[in-house]
N, C-alpha and C positions, 0 to 999 in steps of 0.2 A: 821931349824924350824921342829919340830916334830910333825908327823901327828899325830890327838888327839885318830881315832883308832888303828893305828900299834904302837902308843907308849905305849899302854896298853899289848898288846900283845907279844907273845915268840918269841926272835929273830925279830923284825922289817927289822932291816938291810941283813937280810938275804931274807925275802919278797922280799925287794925292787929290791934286784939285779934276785931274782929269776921268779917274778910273772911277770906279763903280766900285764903291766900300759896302761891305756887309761882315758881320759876325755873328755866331752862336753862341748864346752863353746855356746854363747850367746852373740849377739851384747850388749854392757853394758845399751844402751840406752832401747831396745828393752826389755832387763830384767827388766827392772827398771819397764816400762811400766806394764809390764805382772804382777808382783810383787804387784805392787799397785791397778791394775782391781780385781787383783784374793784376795788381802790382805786387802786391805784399802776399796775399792767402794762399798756401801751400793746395796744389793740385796736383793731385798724380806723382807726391814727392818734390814735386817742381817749385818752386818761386820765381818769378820774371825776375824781379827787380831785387834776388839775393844781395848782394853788393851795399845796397842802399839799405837793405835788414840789417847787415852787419853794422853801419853805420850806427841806427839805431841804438842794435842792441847796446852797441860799445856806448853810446852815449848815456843810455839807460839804467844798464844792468852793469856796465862796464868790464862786460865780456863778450866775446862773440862765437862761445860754445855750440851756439845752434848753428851756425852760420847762414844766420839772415831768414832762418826759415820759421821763426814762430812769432814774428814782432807780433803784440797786440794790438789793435785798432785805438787803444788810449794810448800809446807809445807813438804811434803814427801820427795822430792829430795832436798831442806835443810837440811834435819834428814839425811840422810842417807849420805850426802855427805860431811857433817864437817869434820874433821880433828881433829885430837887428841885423847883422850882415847875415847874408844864408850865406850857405855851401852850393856847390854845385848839382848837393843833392837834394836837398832843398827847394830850388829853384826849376826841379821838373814842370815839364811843360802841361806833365798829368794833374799836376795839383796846385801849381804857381795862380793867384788870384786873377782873374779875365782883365781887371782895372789894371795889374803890373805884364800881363801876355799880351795885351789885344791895344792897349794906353787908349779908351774910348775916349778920355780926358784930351788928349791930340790928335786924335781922327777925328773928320766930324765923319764917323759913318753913316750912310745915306740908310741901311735898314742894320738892324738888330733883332737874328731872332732866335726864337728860345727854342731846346730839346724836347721842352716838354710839350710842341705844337712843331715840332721837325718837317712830322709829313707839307703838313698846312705853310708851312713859311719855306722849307727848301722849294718846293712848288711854287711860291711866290714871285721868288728869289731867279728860278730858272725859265721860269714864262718874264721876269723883268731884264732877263740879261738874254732874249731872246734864241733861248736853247733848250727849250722846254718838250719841243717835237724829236730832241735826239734821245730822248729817254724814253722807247716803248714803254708802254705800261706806267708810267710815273714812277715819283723818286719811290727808291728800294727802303720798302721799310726794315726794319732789324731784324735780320732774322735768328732766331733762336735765342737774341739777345735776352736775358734776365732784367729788368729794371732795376737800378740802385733803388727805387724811388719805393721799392716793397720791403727793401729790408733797411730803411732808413732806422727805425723805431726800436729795429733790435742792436744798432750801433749806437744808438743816441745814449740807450740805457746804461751804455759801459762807458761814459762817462762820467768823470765828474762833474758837478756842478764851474769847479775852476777851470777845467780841460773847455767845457764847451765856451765859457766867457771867452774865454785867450781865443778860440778859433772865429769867436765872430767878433772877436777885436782886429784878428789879423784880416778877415774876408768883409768887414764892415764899410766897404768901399761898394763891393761888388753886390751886398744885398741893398744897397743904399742904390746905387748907378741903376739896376738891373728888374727892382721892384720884388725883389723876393723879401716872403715872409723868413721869421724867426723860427726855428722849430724846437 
């Protein structure tokens, strides 16, 4: 599978064996959440990612009365978790599986590390790629950020049993690759 920027670029395969490969993954559940607070959840009247609500909704309710601004968290994790040719909405980079974003299956990346130890591994990562002293004070932690990871339990519940199957049938690469549990 060819990555979509080094396939544009001079020599790819000389990159690959040359450069210094790392990634971040994300518990798939965890993302999904984060995804849909930060993409879908109506703030201050606002939606980011309206356009792709309407999507939704028309697929759903097969209206887009609201326009894009009340998908529910079970309509989302439906959309995102079908099978078979996605859309281009679909295929957001906010919620597309790390196994089909990042192909760890054809990278051999040299580190792999996780959000949920960010501090501990971007640090790792920038003292191994010797740029560790450009960052007074060390890597910036989140600030103000909320953690998916606290309101996981209140998205899980608005599932159904069938919604969550299909979502770790479609991300069952990524908790398989990645070592994440089930939740």
């Amino acid at each position: 599978m060819p990555l979509p920027l080094l396939a544009s670029s001079k020599n790819p395969e000389e990159k690959l064996q040359t450069y210094k490969k790392f990634m971040f993954v994300r518990h798939p559940f965890e993302r999904a959440v984060s995804a849909f607070r930060n993409k879908l959840e109506e703030r201050d009247g606002v939606v980011e990612f309206s356009s792709t609500g309407k999507k939704i909704e028309k697929k759903y309710r097969g209206t887009t009365e609201a326009k894009g601004h009340n998908v529910t968290f079970s309509e989302f994790i439906r959309y995102i978790s079908e099978l078979g040719p996605d859309t281009p909405y679909q295929q957001n980079d906010h919620w597309l599986p790390m196994h089909e974003l990042c192909a760890p299956c054809s990278v051999e990346y040299d580190f792999i590390g996780r959000m949920e130890n960010l501090e501990e591994d971007a640090d790792y990562v920038l003292r191994w790629l010797g740029v560790r002293e450009l960052l007074v004070g060390g890597f910036p932690a989140a600030i103000n950020a909320v953690k998916a990871s606290q309101h996981v339990a209140k998205y899980l519940e608005q599932l159904t049993r069938a919604e969550r199957l299909a979502f770790y049938a479609k991300f069952l690469p990524d908790y398989l690759l990645f070592d994440y549990r089930f939740l």
